[in-house]
N, C-alpha and C positions, 0 to 999 in steps of 0.2 A: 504494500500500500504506500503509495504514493502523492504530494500534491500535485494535481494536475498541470498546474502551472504558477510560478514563482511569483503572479503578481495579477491584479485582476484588470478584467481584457479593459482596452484605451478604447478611443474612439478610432471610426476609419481613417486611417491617411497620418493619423497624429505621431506614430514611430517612423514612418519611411524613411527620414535621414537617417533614421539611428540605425542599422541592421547589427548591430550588435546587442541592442536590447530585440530586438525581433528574432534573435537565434536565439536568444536566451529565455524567450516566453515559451519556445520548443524543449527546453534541455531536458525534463522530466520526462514528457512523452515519445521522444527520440529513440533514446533507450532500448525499447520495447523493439521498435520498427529496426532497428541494428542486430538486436540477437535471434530476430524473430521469436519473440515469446510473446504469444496472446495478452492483450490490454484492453480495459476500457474506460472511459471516465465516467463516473457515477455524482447525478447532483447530487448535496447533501444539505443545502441551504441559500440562504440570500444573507448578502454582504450591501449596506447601503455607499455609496460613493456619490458625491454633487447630488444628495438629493434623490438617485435613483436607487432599484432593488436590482443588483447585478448577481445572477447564478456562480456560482462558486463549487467543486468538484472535487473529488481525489482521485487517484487511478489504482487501477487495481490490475494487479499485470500476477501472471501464475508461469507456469511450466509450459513446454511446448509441448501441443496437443493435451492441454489439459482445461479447453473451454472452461468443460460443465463446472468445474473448481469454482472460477474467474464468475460463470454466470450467477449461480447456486449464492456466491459470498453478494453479488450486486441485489439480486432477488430480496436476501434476506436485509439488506441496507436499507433499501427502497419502500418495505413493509414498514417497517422501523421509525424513518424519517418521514414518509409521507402519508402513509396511512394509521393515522391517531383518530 
């Protein structure tokens, strides 16, 4: 389990000079896509910023070819956090 990303999403257009904070909003989820091991990011709440409710995530990355793991742990997250 992982955060999904290092910092919560900007608006469009507002990093393009920077591509080094734009690789770096990648670093967490990258990972996965390198070793080939199953990932997925799972909401878990809202984060207010200027005012708005901005979704917010962790990732949740297993073994290779071990989906059902990966699915099974989101399932029971999602029960958890969203269905009260």
């Amino acid at each position: 389990v992982s955060p999904t990303s290092p910092e919560l999403a900007w608006k469009i257009g507002e990093k393009i000079d920077d591509p080094v904070k734009m690789y770096l909003a990648d670093v967490y989820t990258a990972i996965a896509n390198l070793v080939g091991n199953p990932a997925m990011s799972v909401p878990c709440g809202w984060v207010e910023k200027e005012w708005k409710k901005l979704p917010v995530g962790f990732q949740i990355m297993t073994w290779m070819r071990d989906e059902a793991t990966m699915f099974g742990i989101g399932r029971v997250v999602e029960r958890v956090i969203w269905e009260k």
